[in-house]
C-alpha positions in Angstrom: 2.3 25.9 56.3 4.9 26.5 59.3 4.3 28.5 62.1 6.6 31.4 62.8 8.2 29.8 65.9 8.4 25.5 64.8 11.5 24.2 62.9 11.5 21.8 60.1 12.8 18.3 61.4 13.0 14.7 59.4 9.9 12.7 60.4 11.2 10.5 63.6 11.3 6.6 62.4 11.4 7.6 58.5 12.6 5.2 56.1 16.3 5.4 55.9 17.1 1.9 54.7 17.4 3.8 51.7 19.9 6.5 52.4 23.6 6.2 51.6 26.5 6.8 54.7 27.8 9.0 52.1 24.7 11.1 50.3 25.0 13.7 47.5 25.2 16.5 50.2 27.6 15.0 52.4 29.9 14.1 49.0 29.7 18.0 47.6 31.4 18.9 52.1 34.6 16.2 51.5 34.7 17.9 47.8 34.6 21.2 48.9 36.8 20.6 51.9 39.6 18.8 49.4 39.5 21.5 47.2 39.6 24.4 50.0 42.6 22.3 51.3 44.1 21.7 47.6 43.8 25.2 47.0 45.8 26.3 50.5 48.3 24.0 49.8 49.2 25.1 46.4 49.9 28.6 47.7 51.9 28.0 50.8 55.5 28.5 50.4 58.2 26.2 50.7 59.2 27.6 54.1 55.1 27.7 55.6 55.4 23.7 53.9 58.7 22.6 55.4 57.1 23.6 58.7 54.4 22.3 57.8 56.0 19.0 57.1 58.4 19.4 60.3 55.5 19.3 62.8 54.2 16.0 60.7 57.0 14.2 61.2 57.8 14.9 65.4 54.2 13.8 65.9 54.6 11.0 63.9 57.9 10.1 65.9 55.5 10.9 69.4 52.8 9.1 68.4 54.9 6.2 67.0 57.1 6.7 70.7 53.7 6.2 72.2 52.5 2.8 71.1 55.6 1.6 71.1 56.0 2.4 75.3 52.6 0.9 75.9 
């Protein structure tokens, strides 16, 4: 059993020539965060989306301005 004041932490120098960059837990985040975006996308309006798409393409031109100057 715990005591009332540690915290549970991963055993320091565990195996993790097992583990996956991308495990089960870290999968279900991106899915949830692609949905959550998927979902806010779908119900913007084509004004909040023109703007939306406006502010895309001047930092694209910015950024693109950027690199090319260096």
């Amino acid at each position: 059993m715990q005591s009332a004041g540690r915290k549970r932490f991963r055993a320091p120098l565990g195996d993790v020539s097992n583990s996956n960059a991308l495990d089960s837990q870290n999968v279900g985040s991106i899915e949830l965060k692609m949905q959550r975006e998927k979902i806010r996308n779908t119900s913007m309006t084509n004004d909040q989306r023109n703007e939306r798409n406006k502010k895309r393409r001047e930092a694209y031109k910015r950024k693109k301005a950027d690199t090319s100057n260096k």
